[in-house]
N, CA, C and O atoms as CSV, one atom per row, in Angstrom:
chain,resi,resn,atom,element,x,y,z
A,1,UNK,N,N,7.469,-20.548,-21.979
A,1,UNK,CA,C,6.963,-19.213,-21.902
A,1,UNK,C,C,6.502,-18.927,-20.468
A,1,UNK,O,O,5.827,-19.604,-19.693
A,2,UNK,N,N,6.987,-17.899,-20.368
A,2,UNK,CA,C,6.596,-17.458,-18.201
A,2,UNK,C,C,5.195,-16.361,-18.475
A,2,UNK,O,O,5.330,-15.391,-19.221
A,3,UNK,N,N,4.110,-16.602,-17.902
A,3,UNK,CA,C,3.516,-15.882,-17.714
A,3,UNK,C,C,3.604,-15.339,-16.140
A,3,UNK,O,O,3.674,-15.935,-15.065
A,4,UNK,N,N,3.555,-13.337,-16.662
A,4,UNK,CA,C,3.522,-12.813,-15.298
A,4,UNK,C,C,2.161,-12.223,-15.134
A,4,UNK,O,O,1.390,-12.246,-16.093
A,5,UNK,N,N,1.839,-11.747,-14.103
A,5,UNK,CA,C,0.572,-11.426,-13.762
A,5,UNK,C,C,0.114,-9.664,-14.191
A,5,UNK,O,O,0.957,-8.843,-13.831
A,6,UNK,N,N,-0.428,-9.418,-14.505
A,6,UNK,CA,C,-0.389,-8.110,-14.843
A,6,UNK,C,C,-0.862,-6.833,-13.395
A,6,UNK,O,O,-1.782,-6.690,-12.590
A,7,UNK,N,N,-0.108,-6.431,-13.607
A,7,UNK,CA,C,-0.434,-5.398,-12.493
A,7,UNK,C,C,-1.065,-3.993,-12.875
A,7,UNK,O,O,-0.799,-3.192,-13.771
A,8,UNK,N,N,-2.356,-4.003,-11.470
A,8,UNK,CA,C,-3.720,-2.817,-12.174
A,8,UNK,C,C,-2.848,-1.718,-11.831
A,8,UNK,O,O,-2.377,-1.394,-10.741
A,9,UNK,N,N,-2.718,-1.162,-13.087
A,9,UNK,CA,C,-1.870,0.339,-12.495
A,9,UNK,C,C,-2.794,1.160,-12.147
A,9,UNK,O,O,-2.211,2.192,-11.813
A,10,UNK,N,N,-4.531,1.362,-11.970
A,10,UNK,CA,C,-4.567,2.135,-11.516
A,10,UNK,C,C,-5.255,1.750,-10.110
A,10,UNK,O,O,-5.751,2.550,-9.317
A,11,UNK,N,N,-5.189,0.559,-9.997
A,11,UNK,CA,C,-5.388,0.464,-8.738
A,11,UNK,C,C,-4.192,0.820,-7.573
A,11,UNK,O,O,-3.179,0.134,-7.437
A,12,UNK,N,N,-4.538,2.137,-6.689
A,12,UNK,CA,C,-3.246,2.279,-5.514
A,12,UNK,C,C,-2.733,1.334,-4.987
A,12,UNK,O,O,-3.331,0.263,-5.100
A,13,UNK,N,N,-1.770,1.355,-4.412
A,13,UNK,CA,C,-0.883,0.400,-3.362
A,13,UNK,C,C,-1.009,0.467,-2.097
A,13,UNK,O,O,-0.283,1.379,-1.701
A,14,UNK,N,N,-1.527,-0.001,-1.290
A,14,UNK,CA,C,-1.603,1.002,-0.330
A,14,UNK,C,C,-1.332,-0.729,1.148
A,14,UNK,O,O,-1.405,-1.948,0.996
A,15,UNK,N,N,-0.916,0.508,2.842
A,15,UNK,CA,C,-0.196,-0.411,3.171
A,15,UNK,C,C,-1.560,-1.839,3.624
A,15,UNK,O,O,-2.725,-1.963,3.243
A,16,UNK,N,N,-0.870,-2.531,4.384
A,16,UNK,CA,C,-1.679,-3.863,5.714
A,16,UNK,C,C,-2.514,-2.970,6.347
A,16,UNK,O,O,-3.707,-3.247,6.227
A,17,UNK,N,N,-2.224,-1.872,7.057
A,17,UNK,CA,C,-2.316,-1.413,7.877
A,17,UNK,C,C,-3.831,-0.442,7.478
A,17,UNK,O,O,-4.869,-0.123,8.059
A,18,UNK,N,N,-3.307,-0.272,6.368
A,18,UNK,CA,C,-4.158,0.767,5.850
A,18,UNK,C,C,-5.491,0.390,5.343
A,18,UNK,O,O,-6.502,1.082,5.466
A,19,UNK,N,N,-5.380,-1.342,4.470
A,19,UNK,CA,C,-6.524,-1.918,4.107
A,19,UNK,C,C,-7.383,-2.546,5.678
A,19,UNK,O,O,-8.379,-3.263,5.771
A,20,UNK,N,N,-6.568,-1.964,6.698
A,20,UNK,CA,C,-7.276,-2.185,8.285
A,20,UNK,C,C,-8.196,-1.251,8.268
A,20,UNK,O,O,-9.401,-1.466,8.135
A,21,UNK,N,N,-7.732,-0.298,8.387
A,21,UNK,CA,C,-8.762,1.186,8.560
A,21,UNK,C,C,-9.866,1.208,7.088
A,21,UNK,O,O,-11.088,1.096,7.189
A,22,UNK,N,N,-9.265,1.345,6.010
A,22,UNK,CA,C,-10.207,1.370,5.243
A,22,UNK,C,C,-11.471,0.158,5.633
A,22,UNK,O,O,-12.649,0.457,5.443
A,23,UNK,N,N,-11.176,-0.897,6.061
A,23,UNK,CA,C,-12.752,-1.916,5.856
A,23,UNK,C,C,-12.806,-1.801,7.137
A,23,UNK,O,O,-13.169,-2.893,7.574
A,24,UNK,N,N,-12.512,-0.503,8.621
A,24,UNK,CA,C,-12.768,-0.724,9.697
A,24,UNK,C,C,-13.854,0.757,9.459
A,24,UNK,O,O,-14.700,1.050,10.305
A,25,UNK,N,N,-13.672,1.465,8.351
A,25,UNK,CA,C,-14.104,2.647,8.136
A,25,UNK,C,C,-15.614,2.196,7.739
A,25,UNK,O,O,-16.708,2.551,8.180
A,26,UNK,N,N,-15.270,1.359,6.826
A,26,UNK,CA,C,-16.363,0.570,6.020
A,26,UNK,C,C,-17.300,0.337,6.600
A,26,UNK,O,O,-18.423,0.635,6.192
A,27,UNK,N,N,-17.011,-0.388,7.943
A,27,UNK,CA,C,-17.913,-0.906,8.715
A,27,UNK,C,C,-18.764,-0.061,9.458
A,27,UNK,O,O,-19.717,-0.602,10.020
A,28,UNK,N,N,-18.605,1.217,9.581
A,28,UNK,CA,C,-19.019,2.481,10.162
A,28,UNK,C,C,-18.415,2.866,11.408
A,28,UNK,O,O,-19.082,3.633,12.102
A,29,UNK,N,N,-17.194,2.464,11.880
A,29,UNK,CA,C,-16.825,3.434,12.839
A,29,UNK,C,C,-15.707,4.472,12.876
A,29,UNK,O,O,-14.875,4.777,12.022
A,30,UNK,N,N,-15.905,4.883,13.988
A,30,UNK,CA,C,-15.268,5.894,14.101
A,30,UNK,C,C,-13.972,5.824,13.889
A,30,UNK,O,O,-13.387,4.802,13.533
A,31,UNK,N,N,-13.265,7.319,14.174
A,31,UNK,CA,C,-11.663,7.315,14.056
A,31,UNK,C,C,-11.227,6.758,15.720
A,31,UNK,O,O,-10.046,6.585,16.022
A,32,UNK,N,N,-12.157,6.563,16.525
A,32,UNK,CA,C,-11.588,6.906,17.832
A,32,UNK,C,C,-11.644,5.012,18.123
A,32,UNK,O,O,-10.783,4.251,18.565
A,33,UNK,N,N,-12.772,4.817,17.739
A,33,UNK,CA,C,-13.132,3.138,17.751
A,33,UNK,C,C,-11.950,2.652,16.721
A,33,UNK,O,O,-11.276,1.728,17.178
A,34,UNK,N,N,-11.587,3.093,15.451
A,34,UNK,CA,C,-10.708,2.444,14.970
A,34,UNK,C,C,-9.320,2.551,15.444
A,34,UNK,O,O,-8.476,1.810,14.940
A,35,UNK,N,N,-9.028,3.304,16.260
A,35,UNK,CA,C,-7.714,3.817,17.087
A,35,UNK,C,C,-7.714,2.425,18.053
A,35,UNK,O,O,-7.091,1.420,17.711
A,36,UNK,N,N,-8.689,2.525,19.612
A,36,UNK,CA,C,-8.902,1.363,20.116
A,36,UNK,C,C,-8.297,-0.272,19.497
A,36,UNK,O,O,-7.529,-1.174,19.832
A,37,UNK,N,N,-9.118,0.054,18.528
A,37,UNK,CA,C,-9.454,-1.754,17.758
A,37,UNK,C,C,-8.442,-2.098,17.120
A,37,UNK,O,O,-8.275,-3.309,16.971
A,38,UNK,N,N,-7.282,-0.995,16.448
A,38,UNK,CA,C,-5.894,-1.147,16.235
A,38,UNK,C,C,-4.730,-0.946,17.160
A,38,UNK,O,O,-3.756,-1.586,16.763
A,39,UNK,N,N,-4.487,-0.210,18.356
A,39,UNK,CA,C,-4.199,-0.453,19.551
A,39,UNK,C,C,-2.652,0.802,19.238
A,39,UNK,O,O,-1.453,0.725,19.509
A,40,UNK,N,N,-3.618,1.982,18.471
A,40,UNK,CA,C,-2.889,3.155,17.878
A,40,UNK,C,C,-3.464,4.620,18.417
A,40,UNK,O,O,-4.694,4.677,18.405
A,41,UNK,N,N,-2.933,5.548,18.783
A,41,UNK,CA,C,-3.191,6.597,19.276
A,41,UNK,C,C,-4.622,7.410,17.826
A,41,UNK,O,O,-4.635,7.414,16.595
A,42,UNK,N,N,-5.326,7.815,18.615
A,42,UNK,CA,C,-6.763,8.529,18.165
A,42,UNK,C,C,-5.727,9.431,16.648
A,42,UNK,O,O,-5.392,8.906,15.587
A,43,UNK,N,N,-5.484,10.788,17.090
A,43,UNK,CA,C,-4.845,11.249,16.018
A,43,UNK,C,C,-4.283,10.224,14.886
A,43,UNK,O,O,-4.879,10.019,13.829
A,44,UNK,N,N,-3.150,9.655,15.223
A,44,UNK,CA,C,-2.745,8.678,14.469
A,44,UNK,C,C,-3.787,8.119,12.965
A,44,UNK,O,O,-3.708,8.302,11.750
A,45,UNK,N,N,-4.523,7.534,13.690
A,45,UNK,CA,C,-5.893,7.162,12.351
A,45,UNK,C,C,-6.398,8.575,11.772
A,45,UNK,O,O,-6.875,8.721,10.646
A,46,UNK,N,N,-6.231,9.508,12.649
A,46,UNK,CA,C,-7.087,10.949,11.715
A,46,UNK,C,C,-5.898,11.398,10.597
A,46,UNK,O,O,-6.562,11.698,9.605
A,47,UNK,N,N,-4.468,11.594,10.264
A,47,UNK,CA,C,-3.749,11.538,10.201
A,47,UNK,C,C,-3.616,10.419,8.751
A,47,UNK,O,O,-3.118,10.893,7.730
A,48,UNK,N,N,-3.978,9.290,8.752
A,48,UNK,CA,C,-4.185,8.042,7.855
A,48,UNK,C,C,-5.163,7.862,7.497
A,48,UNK,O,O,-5.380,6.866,6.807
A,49,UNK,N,N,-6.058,8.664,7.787
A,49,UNK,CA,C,-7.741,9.107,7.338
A,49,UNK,C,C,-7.437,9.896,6.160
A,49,UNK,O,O,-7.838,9.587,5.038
A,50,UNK,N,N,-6.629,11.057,6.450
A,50,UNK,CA,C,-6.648,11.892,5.520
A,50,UNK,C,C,-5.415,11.539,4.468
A,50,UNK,O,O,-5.380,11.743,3.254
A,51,UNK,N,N,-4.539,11.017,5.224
A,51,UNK,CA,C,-3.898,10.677,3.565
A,51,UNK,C,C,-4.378,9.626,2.719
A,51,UNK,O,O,-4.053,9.521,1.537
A,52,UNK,N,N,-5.193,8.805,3.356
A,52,UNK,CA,C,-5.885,7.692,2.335
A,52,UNK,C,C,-6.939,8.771,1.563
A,52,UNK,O,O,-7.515,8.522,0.504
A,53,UNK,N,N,-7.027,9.694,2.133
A,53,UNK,CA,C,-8.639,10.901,1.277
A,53,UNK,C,C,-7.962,11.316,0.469
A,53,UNK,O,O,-8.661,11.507,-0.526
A,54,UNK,N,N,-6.512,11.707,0.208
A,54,UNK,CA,C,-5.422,12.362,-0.640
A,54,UNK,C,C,-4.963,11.445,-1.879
A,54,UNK,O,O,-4.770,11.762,-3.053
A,55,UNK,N,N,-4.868,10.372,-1.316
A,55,UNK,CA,C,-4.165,9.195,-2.308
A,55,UNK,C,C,-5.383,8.446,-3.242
A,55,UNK,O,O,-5.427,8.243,-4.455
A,56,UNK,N,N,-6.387,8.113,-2.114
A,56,UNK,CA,C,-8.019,7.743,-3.702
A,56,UNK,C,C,-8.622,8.984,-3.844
A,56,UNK,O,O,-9.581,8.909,-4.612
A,57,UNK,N,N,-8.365,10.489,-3.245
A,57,UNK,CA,C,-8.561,11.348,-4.434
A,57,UNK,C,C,-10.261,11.249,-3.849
A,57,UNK,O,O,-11.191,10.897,-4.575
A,58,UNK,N,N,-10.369,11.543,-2.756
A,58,UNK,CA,C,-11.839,11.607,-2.258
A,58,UNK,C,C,-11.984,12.757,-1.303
A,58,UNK,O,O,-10.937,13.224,-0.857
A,59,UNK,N,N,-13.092,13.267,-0.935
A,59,UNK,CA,C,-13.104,14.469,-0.500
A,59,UNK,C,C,-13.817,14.475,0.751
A,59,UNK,O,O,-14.204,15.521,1.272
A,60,UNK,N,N,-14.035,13.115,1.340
A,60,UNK,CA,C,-14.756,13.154,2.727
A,60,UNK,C,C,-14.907,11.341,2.690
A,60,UNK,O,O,-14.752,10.698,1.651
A,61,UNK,N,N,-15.263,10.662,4.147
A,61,UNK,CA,C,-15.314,9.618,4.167
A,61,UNK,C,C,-16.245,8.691,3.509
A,61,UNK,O,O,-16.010,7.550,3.113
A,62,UNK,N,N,-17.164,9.255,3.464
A,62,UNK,CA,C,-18.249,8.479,3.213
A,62,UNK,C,C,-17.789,8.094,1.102
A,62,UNK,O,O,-18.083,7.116,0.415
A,63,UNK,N,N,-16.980,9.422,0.728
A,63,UNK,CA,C,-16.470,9.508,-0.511
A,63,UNK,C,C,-15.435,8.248,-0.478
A,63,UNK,O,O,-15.525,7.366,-1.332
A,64,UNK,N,N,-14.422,8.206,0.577
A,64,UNK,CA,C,-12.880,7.178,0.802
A,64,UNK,C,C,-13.779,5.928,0.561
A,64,UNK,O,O,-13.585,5.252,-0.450
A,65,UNK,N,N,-14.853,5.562,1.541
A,65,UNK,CA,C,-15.464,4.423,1.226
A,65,UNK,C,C,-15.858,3.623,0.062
A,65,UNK,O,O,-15.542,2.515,-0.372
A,66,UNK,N,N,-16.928,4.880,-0.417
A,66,UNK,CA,C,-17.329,4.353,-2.043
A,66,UNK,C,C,-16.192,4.580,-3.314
A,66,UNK,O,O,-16.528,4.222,-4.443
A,67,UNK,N,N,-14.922,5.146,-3.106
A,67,UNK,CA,C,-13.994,5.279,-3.762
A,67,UNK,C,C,-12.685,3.969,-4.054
A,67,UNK,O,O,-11.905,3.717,-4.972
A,68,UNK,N,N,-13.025,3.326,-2.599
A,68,UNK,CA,C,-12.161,2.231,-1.814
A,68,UNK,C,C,-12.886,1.169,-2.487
A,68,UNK,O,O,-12.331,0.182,-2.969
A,69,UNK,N,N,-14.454,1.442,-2.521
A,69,UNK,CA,C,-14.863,0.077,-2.959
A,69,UNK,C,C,-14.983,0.028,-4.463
A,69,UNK,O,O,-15.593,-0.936,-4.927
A,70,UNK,N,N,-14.596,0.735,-5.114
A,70,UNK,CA,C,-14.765,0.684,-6.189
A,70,UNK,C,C,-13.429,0.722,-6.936
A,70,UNK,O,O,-13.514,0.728,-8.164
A,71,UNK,N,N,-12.093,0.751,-6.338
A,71,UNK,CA,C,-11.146,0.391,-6.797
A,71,UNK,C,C,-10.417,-0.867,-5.915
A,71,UNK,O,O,-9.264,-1.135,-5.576
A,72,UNK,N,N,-11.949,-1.572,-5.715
A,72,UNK,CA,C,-11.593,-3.129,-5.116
A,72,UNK,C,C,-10.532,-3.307,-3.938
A,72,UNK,O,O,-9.931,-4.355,-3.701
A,73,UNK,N,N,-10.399,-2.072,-3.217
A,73,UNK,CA,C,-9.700,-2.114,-2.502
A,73,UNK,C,C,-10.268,-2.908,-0.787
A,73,UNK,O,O,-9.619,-3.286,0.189
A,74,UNK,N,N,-11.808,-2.887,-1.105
A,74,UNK,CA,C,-12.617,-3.923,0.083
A,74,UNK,C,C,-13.289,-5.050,-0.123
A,74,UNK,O,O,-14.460,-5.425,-0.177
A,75,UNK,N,N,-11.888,-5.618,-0.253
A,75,UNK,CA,C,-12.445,-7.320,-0.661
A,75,UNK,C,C,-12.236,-7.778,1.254
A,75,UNK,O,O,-11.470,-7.554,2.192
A,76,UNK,N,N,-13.192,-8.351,1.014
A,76,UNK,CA,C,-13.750,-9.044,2.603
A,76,UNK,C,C,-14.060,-8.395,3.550
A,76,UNK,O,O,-14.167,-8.807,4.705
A,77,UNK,N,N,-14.279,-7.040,3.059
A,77,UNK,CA,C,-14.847,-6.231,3.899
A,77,UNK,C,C,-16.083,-6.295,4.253
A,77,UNK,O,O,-16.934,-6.622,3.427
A,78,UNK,N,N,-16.447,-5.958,5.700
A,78,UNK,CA,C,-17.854,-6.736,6.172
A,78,UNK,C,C,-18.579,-5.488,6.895
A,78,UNK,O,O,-18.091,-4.673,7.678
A,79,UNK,N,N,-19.714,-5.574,6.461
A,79,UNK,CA,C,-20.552,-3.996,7.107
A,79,UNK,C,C,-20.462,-3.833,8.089
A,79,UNK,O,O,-20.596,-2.704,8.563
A,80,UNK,N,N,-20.022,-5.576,9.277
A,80,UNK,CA,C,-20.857,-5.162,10.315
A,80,UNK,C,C,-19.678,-4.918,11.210
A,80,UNK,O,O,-18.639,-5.556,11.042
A,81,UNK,N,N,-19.811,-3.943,12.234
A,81,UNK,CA,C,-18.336,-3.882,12.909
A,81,UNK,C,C,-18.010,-5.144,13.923
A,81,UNK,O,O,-18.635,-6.054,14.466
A,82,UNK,N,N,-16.746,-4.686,13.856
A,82,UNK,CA,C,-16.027,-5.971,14.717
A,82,UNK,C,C,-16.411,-6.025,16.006
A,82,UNK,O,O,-16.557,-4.930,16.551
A,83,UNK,N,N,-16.681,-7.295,16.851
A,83,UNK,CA,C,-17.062,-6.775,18.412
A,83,UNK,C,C,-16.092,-6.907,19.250
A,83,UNK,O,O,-15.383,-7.913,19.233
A,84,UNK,N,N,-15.906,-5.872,20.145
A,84,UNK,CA,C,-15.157,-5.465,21.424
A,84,UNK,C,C,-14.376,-6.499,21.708
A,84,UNK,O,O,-15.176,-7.433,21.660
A,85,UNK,N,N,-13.216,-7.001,22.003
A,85,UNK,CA,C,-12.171,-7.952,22.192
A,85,UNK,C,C,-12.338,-8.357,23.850
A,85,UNK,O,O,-12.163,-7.498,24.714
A,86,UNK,N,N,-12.680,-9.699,24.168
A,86,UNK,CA,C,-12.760,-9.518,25.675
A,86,UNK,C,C,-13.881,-9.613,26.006
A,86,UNK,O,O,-13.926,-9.684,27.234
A,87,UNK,N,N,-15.440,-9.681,25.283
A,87,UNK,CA,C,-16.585,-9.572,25.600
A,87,UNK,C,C,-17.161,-10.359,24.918
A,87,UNK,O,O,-16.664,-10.440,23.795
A,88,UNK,N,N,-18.398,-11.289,25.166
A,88,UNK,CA,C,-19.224,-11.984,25.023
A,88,UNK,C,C,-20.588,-11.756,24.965
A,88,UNK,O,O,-20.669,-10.945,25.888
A,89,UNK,N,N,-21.470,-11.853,24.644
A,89,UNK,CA,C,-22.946,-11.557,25.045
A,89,UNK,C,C,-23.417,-13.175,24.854
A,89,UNK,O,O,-23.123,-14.087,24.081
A,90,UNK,N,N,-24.137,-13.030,25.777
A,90,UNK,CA,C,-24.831,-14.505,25.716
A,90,UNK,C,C,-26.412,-14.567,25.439
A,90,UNK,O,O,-26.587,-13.423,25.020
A,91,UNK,N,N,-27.635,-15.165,25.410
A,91,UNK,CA,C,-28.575,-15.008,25.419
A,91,UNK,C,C,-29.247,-16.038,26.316
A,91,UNK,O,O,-29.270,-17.220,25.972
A,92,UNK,N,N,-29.766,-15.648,27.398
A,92,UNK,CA,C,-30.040,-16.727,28.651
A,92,UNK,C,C,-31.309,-16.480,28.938
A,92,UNK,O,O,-31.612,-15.307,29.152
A,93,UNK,N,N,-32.787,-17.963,29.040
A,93,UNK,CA,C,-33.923,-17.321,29.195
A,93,UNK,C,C,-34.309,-16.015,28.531
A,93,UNK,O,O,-35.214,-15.421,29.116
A,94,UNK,N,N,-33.917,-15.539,27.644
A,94,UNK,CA,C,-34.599,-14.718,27.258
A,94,UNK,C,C,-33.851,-13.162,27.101
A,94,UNK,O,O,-34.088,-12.156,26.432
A,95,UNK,N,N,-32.941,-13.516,27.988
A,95,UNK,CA,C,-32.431,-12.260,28.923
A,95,UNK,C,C,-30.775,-11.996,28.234
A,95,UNK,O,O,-30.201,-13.085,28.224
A,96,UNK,N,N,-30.066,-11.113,27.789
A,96,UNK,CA,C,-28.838,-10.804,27.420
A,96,UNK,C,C,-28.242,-10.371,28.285
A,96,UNK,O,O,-28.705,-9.388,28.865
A,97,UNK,N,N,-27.042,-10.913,28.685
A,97,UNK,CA,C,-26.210,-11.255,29.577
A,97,UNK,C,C,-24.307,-11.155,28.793
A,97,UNK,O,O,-23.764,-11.980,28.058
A,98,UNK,N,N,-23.744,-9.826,29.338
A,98,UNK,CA,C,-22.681,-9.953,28.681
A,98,UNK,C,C,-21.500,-10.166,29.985
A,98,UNK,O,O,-21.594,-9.835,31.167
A,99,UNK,N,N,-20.609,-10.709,29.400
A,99,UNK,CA,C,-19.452,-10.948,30.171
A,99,UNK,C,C,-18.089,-11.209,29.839
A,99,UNK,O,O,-17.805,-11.107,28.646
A,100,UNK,N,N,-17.396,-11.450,30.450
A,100,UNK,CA,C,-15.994,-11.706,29.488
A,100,UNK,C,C,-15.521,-12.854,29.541
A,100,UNK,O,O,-15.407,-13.666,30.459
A,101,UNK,N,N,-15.243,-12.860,28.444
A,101,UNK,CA,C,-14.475,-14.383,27.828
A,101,UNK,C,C,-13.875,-14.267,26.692
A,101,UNK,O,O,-13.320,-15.241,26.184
């Protein structure tokens, strides 16, 4: 006997790309920071903002979020945002000290 896995039909499908922005949304930033941090033109994410608001059927972000998380679509999603690629902060004597590495 083969067992197959059952698939949540009402959970959406949605792309790689897309479960990027959603837990980059999550984290609280912007469309312009999530443009940057995906290495995609600003519009572009506004654009994939709003069709992810179309497809979970939400009516503003803060809605995509709690809509996203509740059709388990932010598993490992982490509050805190990602830091700047290229940068370091150190803590020296006392004193914060950033640089690149």
């Amino acid at each position: 006997m083969t067992v197959t896995p059952e698939l949540d039909v009402n959970k959406p499908r949605i792309e790689a790309n897309d479960q990027k922005i959603l837990n980059l949304l999550y984290a609280g930033l912007n469309d312009a920071s999530i443009a940057r941090h995906l290495g995609v033109g600003h519009r572009t994410i506004q654009r994939k903002v709003h069709r992810l608001m179309e497809l979970l059927e939400a009516n503003g972000r803060v809605a995509l979020g709690a809509r996203a998380q509740e059709l388990g679509l932010l598993v490992g999603a982490s509050r805190q945002p990602p830091r700047p690629r290229g940068l370091t902060a150190r803590v020296t004597d006392g004193a914060l000290r950033a640089g690149v590495g």
